[in-house]
N, C-alpha and C positions, 0 to 999 in steps of 0.2 A: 646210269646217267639220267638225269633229270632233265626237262626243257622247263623252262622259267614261267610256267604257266600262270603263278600267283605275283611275281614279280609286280608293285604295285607302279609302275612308271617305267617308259622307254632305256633302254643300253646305248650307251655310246663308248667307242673306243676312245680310251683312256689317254689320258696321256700323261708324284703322289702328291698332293696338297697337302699341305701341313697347316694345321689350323690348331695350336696350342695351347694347352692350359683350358683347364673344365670350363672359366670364363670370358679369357680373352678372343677377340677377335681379330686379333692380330698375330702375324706369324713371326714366332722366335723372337715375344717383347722378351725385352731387359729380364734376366734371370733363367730362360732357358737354358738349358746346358746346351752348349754345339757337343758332346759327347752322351754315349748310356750312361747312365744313373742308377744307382739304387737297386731297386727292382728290377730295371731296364740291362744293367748292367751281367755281363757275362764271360765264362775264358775265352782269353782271345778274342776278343767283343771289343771294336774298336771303330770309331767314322774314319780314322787313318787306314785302316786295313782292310776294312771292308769288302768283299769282291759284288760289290756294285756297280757298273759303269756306265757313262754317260754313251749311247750309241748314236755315230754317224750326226755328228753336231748339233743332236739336242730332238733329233726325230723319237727317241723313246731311248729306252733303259736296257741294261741286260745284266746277269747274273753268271759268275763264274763258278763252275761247278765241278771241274777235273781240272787236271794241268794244261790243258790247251783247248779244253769246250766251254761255253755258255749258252746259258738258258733265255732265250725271251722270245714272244706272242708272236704267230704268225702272219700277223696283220702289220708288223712291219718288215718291210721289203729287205729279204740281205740275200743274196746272191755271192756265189763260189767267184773271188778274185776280187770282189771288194776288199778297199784296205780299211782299215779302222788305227788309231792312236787314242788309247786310254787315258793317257798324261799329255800329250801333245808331244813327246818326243819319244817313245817305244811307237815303232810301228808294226802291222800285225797284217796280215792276208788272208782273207777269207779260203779254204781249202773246201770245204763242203757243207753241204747244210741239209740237215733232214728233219722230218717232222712223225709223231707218233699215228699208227694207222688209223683210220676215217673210222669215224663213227658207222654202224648199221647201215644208217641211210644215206653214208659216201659222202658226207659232210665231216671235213677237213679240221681237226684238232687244232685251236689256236695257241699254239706251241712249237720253236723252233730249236733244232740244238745246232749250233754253227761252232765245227771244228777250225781252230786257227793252224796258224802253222808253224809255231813256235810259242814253249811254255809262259803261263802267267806266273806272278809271283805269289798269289794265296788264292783260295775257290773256298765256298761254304760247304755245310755238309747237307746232302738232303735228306729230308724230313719221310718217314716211313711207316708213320704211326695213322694213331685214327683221328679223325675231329671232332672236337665236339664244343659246340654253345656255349659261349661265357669264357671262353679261351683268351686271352689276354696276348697280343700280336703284335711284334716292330714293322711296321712299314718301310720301305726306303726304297729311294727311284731318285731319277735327276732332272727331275720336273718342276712346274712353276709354282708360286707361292698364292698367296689368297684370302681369303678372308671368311667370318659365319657371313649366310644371307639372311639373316632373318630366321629366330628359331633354330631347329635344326637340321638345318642345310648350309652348303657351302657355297664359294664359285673361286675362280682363279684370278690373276693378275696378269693376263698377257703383257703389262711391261716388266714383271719381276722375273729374274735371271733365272736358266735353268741348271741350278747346280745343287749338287747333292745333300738331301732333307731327309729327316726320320722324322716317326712320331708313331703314336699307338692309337690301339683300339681293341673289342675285343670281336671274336664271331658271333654273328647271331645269325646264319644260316650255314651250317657245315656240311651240306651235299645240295649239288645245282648250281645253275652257272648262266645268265643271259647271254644272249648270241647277238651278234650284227646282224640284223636285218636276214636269220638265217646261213650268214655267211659261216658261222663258225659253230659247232656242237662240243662241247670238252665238260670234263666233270671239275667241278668247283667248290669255293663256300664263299661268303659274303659277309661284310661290318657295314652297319649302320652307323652314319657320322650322327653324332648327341653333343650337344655343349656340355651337358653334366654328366659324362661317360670317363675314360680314363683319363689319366694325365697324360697332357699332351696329346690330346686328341686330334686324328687326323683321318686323311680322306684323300683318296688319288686325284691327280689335278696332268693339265696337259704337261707329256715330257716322261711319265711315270711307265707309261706300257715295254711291260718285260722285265720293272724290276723285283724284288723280290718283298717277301711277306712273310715271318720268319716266327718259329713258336718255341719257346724254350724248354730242355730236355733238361732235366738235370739241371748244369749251370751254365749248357751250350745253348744258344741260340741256333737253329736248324732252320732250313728251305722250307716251307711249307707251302707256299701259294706264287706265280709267280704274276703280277698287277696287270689286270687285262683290261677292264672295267669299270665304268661310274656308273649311275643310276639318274637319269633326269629327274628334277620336277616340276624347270620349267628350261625353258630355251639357257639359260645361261647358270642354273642354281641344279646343285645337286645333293643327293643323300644318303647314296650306297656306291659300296667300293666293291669291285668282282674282282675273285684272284682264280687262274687255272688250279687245281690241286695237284700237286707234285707227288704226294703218295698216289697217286692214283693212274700215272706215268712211271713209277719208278724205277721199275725191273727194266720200262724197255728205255730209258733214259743210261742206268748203268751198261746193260748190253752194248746199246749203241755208241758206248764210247771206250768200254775196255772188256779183258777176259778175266775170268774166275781167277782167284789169286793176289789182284790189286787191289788191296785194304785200305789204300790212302789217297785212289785214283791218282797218282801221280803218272799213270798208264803204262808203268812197268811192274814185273812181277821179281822182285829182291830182295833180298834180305831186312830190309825196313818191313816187309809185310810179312814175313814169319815172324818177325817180335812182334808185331804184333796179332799171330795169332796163338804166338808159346803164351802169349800174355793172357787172352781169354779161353785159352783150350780148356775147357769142361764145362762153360757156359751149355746151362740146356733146354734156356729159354730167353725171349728179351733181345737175343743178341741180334745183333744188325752185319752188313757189309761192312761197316768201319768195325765192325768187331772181328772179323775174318768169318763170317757167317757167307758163303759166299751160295749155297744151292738154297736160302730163303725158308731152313726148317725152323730161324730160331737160336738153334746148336749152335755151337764153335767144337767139330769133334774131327775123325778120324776123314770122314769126306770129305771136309773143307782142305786136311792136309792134303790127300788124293789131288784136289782140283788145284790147288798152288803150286803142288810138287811137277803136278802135268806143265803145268805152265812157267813155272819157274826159268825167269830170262831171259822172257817174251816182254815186247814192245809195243804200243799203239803209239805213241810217240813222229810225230811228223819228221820233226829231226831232220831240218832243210839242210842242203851244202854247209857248212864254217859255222854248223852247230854243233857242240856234242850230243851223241847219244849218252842216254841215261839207264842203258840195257847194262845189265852184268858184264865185266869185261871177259875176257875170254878166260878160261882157267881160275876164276871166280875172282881173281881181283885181290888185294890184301884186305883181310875179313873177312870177305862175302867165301861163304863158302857154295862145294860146286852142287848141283843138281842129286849126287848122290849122296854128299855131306848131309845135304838140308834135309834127305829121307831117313836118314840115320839119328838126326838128331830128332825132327819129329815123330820120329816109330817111337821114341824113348818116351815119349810123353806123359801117356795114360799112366806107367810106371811112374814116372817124377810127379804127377797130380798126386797119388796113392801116400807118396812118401811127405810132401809139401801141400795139403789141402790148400784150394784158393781159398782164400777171406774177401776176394772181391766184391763188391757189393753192386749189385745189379740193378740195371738201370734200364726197365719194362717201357718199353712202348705204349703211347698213349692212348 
């Protein structure tokens, strides 16, 4: 962990700005896409789908990251039994909230995960890889809009509405992270807002803190950073965007919200998550938890089956009164086969690799 010792201008908590196109100074003139594009564009890459949300009427942002957790900054206040509505008509109940363990010096991670108490309908995937400068990034939060101020810096619109904005950028500082006044220590990276930098250039603006910052794998978009920070450079004009780094939280983000086995975080361990670990079984590098990588060697091998098989059935799932559960039914269900089916067909494995080589094509961490 880094403290911002070179940081050339004061941190303020955030709250994303979107400042578009290399020269305009207006946000979302005539010809931006309200959708990804292009380059921008990815599977399952969608602003309808998005698991970004607007938190507690416009106080900051949050990111949805299993079936029933989100991710966002500890400097905005959420407490167990708070209600939240996403859409205005799903309601939802804060059940718990925890934050990742204090830096050295007992200085508080600005990072929260708040388990709900009943499933979302989609979460992002998080990011696990390394970072590095010149990285090309989607922003998106549900913050205000705004304008250049002059060169390159920005500022916001306190009367423009806070509702949900993309735009890019790319890193130019990928390790370190400024603090509140020492309120907060967390490991991070940083974009510099530029008029003549990416298209659709952008920059966090009030309403944005806790939403997400996202780096492309493949042809997935993935969690990378999650929006904590602007960078002053004067009382109302800013020039840097600080995001928490999410690889560098990740193992204890996964822990704290499911057991070894859940490949899709949906926070059960079922037959969805053996396909997909029959799917990457021989992987022996590269692979991730959404790969069924679940002990962090890399592999998709015979431990991963061990650690699924253990668990196999198992729920984190809040699963209030007059909900269903989405555990295995008793006697596996039609399909789902039972505990010792699923050891039977995974012991086969290593054999059926032998006879049927993967051709999978592997997709390395950055």
């Amino acid at each position: 962990m880094l403290r911002p010792k070179a940081f050339p201008a004061g941190l303020s908590l955030l709250c994303l700005l979107l400042v578009c196109g290399r020269a305009s100074a207006i946000v979302a003139p005539p010809g931006t896409p309200a959708d990804f594009t292009g380059q921008w564009s990815g599977t399952g890459w969608s602003m309808s789908t998005v698991g970004v949300y607007q938190w507690q009427g416009g106080v900051g942002s949050a990111v949805a990251v299993s079936a029933e957790y989100l991710l966002t900054v500890n400097h905005i206040s959420v407490t167990p039994g708070d209600t939240w509505s996403p859409d205005g008509v799903n309601q939802y109940t804060v059940v718990s909230v925890s934050h990742p363990p204090a830096a050295g010096d007992g200085t508080p991670v600005d990072l929260t995960l708040v388990k709900l108490d009943h499933p979302l309908a989609h979460w992002e995937t998080l990011y696990n890889g390394n970072l590095a400068t010149n990285t090309s990034v989607i922003m998106i939060g549900h913050g205000l809009s705004g304008s250049t101020a002059g060169g390159d810096y920005f500022t916001w619109d306190t009367s423009s509405p806070k509702i949900l904005r993309w735009g890019t950028n790319t890193i130019d500082l990928a390790s370190g992270i400024g603090t509140d006044n020492g309120t907060f220590y967390s490991n991070g990276f940083a974009m510099w807002f530029d008029t003549t930098g990416s298209d659709y250039e952008a920059g966090y603006g009030e309403g944005d803190s806790g939403g997400g910052t996202f780096i492309k794998v493949g042809n997935k978009w993935e969690l990378a950073g999650i929006n904590a920070y602007v960078g002053k450079y004067t009382s109302y004009t800013y020039n840097r965007s600080y995001a928490v780094s999410v690889s560098s939280y990740y193992n204890w983000i996964i822990n704290s919200m499911t057991v070894a086995g859940d490949a899709n975080l949906d926070l059960q361990v079922s037959f969805a998550d053996y396909q997909v670990l029959e799917r990457n079984f021989g992987m022996t590098s590269g692979a991730t938890w959404y790969d069924g990588d679940f002990n962090g060697d890399g592999a998709v091998n015979f431990a991963d089956y061990q650690a699924l098989e253990a668990n196999f059935g198992k729920s984190t799932l809040n699963a209030p009164a007059g909900l269903p559960t989405l555990q295995t039914p008793q006697g596996g269900g039609p399909g789902v086969p039972e505990p010792a089916c699923l050891a039977l067909l995974l012991a086969a494995l290593p054999a059926l690799r032998k006879k049927r080589p993967s051709t999978k094509a592997l997709n390395p961490k950055l």
